[in-house]
Backbone and ligand atoms as CSV (ligand in chain L), in Angstrom:
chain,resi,resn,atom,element,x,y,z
A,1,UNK,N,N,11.536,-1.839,-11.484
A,1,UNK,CA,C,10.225,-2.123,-12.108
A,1,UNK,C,C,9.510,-0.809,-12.432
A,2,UNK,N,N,8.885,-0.764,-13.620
A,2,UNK,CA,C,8.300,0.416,-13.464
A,2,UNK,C,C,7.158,0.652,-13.332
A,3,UNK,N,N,6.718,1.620,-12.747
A,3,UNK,CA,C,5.004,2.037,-12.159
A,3,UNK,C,C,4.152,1.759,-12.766
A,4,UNK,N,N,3.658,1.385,-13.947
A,4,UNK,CA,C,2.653,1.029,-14.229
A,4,UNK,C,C,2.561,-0.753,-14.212
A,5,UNK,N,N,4.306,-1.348,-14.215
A,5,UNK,CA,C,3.845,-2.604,-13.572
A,5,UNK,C,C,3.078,-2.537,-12.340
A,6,UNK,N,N,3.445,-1.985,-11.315
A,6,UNK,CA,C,3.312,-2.311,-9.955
A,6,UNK,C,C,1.638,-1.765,-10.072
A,7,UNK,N,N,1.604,-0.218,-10.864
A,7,UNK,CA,C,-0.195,-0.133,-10.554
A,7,UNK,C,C,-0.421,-1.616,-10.945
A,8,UNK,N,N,-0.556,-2.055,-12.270
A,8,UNK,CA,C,-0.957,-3.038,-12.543
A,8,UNK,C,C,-1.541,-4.561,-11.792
A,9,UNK,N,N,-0.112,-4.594,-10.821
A,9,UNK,CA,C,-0.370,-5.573,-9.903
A,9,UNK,C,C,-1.047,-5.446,-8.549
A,10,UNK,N,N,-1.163,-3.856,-8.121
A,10,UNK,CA,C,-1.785,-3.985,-7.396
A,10,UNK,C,C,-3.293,-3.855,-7.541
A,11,UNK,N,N,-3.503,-3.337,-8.527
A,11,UNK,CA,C,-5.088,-3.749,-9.354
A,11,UNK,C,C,-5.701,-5.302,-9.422
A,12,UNK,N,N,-4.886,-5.817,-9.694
A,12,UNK,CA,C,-4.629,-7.680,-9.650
A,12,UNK,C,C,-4.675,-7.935,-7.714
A,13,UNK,N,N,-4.339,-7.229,-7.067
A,13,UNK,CA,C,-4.704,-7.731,-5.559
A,13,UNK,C,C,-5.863,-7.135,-5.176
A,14,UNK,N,N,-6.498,-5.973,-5.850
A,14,UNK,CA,C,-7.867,-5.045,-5.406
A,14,UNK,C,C,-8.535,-6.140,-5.452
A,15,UNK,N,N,-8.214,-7.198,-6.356
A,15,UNK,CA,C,-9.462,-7.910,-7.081
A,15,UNK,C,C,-9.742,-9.725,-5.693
A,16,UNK,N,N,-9.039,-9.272,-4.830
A,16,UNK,CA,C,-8.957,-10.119,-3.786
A,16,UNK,C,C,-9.464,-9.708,-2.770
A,17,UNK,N,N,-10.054,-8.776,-2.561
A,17,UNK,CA,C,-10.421,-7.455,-1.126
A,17,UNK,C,C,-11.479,-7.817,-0.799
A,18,UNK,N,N,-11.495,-8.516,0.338
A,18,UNK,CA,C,-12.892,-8.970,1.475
A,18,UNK,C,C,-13.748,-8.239,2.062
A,19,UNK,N,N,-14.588,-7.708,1.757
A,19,UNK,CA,C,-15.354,-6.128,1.705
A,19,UNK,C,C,-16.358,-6.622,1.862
A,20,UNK,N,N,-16.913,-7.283,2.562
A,20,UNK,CA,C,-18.491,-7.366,2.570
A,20,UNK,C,C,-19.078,-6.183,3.174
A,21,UNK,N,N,-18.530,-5.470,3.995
A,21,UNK,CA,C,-19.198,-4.032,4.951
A,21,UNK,C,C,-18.977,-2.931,4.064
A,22,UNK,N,N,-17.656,-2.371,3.996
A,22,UNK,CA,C,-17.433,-1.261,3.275
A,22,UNK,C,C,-18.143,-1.034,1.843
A,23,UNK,N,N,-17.854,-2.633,1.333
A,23,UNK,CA,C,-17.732,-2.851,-0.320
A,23,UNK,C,C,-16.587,-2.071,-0.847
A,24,UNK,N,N,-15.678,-1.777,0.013
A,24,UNK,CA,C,-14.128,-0.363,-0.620
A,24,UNK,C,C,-13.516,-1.326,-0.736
A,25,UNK,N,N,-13.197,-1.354,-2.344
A,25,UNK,CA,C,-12.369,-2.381,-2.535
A,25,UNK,C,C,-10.303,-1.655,-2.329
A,26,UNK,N,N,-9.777,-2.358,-1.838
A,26,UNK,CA,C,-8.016,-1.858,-2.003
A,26,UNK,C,C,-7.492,-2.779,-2.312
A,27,UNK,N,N,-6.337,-2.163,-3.217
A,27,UNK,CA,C,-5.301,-3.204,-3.417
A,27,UNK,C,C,-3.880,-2.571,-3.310
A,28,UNK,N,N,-3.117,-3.315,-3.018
A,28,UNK,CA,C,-0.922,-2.579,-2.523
A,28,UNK,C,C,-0.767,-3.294,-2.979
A,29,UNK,N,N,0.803,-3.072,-3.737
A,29,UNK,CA,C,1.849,-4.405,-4.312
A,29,UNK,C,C,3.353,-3.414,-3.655
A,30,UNK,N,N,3.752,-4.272,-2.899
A,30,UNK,CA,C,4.998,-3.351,-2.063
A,30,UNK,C,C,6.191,-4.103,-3.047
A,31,UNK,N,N,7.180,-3.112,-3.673
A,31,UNK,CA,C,8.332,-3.451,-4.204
A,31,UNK,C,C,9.703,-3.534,-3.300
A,32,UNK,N,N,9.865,-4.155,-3.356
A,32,UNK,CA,C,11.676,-4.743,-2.607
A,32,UNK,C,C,12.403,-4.269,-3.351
A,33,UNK,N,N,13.624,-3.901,-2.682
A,33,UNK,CA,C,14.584,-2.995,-3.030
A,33,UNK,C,C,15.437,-4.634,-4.145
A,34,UNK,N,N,14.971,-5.654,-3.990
A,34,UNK,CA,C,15.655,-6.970,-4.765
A,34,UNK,C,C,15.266,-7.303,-6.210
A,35,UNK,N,N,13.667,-6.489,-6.113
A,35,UNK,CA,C,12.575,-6.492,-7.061
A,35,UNK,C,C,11.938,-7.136,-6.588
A,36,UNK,N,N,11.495,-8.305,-5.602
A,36,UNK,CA,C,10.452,-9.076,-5.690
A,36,UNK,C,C,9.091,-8.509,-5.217
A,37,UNK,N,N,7.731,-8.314,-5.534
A,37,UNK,CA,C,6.765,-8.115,-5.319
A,37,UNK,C,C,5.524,-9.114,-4.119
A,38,UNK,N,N,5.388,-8.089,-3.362
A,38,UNK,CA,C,4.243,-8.871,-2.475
A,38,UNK,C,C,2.704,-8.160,-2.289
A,39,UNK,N,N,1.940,-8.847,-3.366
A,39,UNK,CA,C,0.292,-8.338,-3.343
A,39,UNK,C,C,-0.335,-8.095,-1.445
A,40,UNK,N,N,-1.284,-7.467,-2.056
A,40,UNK,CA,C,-2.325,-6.873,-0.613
A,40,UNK,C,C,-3.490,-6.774,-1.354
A,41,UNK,N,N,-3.939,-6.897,-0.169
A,41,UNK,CA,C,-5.720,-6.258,-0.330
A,41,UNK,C,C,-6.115,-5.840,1.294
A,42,UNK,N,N,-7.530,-5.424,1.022
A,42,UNK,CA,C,-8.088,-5.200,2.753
A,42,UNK,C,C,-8.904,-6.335,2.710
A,43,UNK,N,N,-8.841,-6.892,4.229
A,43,UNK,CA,C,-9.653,-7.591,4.526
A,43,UNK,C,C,-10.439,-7.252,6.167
A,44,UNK,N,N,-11.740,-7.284,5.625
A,44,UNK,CA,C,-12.582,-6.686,6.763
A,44,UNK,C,C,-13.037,-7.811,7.493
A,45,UNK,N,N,-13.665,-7.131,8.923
A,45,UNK,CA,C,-14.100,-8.396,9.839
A,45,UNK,C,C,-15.544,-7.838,10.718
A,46,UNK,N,N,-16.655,-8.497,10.759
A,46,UNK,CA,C,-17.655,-8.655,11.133
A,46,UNK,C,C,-17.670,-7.925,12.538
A,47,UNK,N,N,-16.683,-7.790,13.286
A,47,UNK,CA,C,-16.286,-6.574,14.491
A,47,UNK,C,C,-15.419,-5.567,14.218
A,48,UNK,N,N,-15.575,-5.340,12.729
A,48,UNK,CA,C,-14.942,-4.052,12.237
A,48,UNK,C,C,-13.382,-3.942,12.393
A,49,UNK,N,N,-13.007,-3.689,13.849
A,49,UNK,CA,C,-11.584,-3.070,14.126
A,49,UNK,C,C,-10.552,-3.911,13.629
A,50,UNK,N,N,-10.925,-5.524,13.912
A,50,UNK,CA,C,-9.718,-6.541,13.233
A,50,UNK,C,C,-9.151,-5.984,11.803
A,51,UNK,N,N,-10.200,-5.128,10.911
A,51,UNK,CA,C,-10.054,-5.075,9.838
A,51,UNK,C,C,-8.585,-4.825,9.394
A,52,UNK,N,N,-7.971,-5.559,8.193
A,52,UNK,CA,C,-6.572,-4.766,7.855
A,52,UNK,C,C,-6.674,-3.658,6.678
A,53,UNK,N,N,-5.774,-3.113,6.571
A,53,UNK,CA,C,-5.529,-2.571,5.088
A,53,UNK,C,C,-4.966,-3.520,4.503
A,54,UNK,N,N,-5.359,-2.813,2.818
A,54,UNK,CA,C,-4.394,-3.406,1.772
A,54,UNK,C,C,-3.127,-3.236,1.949
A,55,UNK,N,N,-2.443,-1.874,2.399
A,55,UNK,CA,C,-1.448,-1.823,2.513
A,55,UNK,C,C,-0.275,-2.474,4.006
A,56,UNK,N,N,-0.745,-3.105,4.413
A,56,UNK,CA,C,-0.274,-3.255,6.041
A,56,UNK,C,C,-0.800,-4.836,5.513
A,57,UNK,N,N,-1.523,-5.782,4.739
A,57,UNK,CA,C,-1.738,-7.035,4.459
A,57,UNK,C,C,0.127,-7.244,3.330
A,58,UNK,N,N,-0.029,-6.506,2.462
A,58,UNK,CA,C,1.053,-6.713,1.941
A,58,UNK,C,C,2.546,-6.410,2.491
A,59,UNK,N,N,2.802,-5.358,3.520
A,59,UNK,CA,C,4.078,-5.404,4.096
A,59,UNK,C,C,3.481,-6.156,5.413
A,60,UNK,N,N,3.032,-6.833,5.861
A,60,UNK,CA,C,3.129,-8.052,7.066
A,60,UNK,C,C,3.452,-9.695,6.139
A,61,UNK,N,N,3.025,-9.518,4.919
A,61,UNK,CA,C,3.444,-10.822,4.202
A,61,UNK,C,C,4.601,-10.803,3.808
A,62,UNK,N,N,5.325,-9.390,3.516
A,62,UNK,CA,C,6.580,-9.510,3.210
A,62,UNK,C,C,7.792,-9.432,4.375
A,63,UNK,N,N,7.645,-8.556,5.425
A,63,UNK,CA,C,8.404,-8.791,6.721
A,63,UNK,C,C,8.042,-10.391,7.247
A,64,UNK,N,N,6.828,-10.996,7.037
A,64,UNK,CA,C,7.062,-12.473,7.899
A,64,UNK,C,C,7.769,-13.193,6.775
A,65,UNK,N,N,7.932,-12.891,5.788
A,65,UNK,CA,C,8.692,-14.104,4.985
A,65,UNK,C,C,10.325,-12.911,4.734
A,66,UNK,N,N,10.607,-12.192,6.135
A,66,UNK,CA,C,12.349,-12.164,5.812
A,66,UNK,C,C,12.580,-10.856,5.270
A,67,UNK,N,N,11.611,-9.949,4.513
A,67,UNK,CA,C,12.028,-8.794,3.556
A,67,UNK,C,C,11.643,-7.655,4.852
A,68,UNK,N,N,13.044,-6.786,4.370
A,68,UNK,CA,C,13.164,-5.599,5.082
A,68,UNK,C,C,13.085,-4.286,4.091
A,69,UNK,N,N,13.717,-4.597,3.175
A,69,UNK,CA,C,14.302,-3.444,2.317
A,69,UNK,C,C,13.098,-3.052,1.322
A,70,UNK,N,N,12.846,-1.873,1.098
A,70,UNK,CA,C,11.693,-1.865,0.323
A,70,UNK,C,C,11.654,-0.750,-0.461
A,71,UNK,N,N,11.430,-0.141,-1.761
A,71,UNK,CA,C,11.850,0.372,-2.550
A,71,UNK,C,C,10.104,1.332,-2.547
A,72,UNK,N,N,9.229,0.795,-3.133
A,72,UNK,CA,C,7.897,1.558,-3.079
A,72,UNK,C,C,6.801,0.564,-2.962
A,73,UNK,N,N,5.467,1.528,-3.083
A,73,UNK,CA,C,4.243,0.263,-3.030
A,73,UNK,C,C,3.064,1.221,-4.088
A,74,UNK,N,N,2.882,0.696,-4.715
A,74,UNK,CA,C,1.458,1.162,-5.362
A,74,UNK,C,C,0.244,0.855,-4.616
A,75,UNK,N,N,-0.922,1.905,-4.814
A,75,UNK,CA,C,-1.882,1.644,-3.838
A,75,UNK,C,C,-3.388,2.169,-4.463
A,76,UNK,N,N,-4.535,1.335,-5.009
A,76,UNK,CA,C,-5.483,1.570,-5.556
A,76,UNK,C,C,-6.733,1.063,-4.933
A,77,UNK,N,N,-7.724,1.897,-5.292
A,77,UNK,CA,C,-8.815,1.799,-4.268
A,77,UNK,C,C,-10.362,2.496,-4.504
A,78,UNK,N,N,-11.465,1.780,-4.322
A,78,UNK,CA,C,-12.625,2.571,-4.553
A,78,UNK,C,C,-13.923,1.367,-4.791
A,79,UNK,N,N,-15.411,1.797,-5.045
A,79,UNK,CA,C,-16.048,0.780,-5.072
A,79,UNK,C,C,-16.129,0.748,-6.562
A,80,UNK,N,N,-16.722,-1.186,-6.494
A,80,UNK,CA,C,-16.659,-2.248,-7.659
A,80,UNK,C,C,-16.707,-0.818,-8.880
A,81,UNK,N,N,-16.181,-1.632,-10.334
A,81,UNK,CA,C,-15.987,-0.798,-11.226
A,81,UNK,C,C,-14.592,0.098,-11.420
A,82,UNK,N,N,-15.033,0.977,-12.415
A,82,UNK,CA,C,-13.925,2.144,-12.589
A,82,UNK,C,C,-13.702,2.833,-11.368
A,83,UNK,N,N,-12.196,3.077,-11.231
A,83,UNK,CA,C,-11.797,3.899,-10.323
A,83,UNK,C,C,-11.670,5.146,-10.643
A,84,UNK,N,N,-12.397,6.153,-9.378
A,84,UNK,CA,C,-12.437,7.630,-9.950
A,84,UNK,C,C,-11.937,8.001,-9.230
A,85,UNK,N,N,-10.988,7.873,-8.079
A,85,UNK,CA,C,-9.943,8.762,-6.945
A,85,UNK,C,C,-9.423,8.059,-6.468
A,86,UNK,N,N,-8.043,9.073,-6.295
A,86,UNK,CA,C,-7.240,8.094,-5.455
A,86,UNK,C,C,-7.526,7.748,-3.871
A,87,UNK,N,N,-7.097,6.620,-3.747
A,87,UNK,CA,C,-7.270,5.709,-1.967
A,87,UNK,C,C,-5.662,5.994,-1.502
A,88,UNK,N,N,-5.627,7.125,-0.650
A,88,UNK,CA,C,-4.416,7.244,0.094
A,88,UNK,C,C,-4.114,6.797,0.866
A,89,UNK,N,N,-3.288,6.516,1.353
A,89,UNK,CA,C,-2.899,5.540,2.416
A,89,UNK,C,C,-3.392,5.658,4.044
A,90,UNK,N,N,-3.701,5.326,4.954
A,90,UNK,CA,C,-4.303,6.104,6.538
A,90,UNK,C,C,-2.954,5.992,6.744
A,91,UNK,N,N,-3.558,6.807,7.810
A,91,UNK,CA,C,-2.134,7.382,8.783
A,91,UNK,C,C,-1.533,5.959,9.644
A,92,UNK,N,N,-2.321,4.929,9.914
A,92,UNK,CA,C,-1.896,3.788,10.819
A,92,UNK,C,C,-0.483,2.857,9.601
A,93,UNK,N,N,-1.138,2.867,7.985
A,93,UNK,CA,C,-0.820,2.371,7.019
A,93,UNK,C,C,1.044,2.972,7.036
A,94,UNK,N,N,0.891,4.408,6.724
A,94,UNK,CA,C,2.039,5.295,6.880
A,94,UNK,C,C,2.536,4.899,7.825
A,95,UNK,N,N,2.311,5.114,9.029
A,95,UNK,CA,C,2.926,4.934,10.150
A,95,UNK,C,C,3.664,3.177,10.089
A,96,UNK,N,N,3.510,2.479,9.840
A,96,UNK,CA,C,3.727,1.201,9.124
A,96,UNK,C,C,5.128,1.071,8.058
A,97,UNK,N,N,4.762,2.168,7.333
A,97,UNK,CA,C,5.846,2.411,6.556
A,97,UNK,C,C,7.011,2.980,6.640
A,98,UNK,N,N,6.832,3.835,7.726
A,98,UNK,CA,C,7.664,4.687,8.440
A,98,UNK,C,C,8.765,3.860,8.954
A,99,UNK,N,N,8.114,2.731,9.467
A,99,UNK,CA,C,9.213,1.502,10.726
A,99,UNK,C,C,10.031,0.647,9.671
A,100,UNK,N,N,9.742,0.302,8.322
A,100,UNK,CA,C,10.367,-0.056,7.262
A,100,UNK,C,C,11.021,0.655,6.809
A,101,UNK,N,N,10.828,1.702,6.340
A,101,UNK,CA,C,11.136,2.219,5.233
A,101,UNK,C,C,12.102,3.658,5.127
A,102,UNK,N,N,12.910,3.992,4.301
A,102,UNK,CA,C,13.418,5.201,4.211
A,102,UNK,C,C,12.673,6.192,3.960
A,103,UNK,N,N,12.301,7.082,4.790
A,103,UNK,CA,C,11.093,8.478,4.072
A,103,UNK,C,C,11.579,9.216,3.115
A,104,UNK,N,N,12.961,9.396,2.842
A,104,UNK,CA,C,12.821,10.465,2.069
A,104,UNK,C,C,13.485,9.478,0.269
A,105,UNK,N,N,13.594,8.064,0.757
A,105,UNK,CA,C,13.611,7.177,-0.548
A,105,UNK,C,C,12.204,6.371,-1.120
A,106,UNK,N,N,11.553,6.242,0.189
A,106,UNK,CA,C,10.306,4.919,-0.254
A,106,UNK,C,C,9.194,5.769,-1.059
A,107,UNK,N,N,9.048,5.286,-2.125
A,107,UNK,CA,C,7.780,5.778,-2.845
A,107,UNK,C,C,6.524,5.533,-2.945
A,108,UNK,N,N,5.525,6.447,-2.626
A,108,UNK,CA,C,4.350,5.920,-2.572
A,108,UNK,C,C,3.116,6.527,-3.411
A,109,UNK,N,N,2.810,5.677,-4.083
A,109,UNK,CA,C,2.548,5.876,-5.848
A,109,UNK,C,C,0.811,5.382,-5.405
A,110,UNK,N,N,-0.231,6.320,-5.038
A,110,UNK,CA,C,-1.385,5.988,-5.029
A,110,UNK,C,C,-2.141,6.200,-6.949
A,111,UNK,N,N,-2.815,5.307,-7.123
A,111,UNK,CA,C,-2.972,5.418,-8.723
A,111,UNK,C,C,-4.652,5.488,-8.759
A,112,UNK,N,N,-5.078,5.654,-10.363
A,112,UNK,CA,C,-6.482,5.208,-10.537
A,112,UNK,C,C,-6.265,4.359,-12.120
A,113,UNK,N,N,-5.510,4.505,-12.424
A,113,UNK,CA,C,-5.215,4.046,-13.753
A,113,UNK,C,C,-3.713,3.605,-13.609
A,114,UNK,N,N,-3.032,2.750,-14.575
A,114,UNK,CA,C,-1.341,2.557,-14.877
A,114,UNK,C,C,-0.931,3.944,-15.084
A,115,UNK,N,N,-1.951,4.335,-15.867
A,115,UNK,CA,C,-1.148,5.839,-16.404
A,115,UNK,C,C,-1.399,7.085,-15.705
A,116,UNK,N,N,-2.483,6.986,-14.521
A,116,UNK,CA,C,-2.554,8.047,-13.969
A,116,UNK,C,C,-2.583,8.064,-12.675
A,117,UNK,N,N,-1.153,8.434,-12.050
A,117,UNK,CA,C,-0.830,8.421,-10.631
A,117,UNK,C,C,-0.082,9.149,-10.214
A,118,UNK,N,N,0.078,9.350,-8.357
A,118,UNK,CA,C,0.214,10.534,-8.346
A,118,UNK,C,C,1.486,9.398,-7.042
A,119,UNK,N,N,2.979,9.893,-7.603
A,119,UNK,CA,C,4.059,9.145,-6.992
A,119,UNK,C,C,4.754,10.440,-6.055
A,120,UNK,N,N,5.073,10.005,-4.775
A,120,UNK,CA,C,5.345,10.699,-3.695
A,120,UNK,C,C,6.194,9.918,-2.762
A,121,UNK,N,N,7.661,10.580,-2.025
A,121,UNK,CA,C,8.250,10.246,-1.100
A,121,UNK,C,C,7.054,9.721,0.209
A,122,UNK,N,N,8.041,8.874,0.920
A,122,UNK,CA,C,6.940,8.469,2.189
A,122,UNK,C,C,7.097,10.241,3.045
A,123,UNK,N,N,8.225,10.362,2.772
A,123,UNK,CA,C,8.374,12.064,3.611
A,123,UNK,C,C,7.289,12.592,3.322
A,124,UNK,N,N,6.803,13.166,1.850
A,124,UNK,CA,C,6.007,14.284,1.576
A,124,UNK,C,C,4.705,13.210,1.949
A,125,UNK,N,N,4.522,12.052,2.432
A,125,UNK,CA,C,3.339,11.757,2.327
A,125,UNK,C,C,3.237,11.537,4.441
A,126,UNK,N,N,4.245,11.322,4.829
A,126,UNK,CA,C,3.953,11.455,6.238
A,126,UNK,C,C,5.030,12.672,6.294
A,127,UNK,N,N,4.854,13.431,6.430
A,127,UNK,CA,C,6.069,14.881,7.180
A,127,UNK,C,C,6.296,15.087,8.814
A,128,UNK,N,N,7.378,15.160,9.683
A,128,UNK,CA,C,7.295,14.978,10.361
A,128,UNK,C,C,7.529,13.744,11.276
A,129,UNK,N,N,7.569,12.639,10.860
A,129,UNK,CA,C,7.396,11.051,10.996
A,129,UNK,C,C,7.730,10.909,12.270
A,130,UNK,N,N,7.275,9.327,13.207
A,130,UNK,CA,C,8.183,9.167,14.522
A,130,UNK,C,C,8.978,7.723,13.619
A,131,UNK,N,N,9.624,7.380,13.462
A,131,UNK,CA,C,10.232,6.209,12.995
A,131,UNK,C,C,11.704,5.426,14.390
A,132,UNK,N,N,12.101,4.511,13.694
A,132,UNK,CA,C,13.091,3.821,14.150
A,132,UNK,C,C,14.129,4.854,14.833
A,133,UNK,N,N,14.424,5.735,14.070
A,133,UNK,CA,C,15.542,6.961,14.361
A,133,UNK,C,C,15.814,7.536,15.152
A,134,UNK,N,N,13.886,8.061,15.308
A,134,UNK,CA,C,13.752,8.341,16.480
A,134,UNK,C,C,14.022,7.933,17.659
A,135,UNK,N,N,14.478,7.019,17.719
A,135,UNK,CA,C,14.366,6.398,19.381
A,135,UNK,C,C,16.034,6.244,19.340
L,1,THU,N1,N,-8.490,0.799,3.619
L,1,THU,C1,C,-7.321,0.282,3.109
L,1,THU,O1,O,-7.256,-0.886,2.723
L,1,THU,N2,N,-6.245,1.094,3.034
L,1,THU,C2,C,-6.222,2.390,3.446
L,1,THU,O2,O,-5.167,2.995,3.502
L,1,THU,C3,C,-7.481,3.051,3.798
L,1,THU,C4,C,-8.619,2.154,4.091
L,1,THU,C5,C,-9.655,-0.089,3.716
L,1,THU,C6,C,-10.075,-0.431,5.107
L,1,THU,C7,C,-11.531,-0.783,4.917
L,1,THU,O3,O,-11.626,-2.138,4.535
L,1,THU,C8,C,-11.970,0.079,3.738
L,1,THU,O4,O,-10.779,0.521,3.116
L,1,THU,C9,C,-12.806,1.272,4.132
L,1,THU,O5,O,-12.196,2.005,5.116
């Protein structure tokens, strides 16, 4: 699939993001190494910490329905309106990705536009990693 699908779709999940506190809207669309796509957003909670990411809403929907293999995720983010910077992923998000994913294959494509994004190994985006391997 190519990247400006996936920005695309995950722009289409920003537009689902339960933000009443932050108002930061996010949206992820994690790609399977099969092609199939699974939307995210964040959803916040009235005691804060429950809160999820966009990105950790969309790979928990795709590991409970069976998917392991995962190719990249687009990831967009900012309040209502035009987006003017990119929303990088937190370190809890990464760390997430790490237990899935190949670091020096999984791509992680934070965007503000289809056409303007900035695509990166999970390596160069966590360096160092503790993953599965590790142990
Ligand atoms: N957020 C995400 O959805 N993904 C990230 O990687 C960073 C932060 C959300 C959590 C919270 O709802 C809002 O952005 C502000 O932190």
């Amino acid at each position: 699939m190519e990247n400006r699908e996936l920005i695309r779709l995950a722009l289409e999940a920003r537009e689902m993001a339960y933000v009443p506190y932050s108002k930061y809207q996010v949206g992820a669309a994690l790609l399977t190494k099969a092609g199939k796509v699974y939307k995210g957003c964040n959803i916040e909670n009235a005691s804060y910490t429950p809160t999820n990411c966009a990105e950790r809403t969309a790979f928990f929907k795709a590991v409970s329905e069976g998917e392991r293999e995962f190719a990249a995720i687009a990831i967009v983010g900012g309040y209502a309106g035009v987006l003017t910077g990119y929303a990088y992923p937190c370190g809890v998000c990464r760390q997430v990705m790490m237990e899935f994913c190949d670091p020096k294959e999984f791509r992680v494509i934070t965007a503000v536009s289809e056409e303007e994004y900035i695509d990166k190994t999970l390596e160069e985006m966590l360096p160092y990693g503790f993953g599965p391997s590790s142990l």
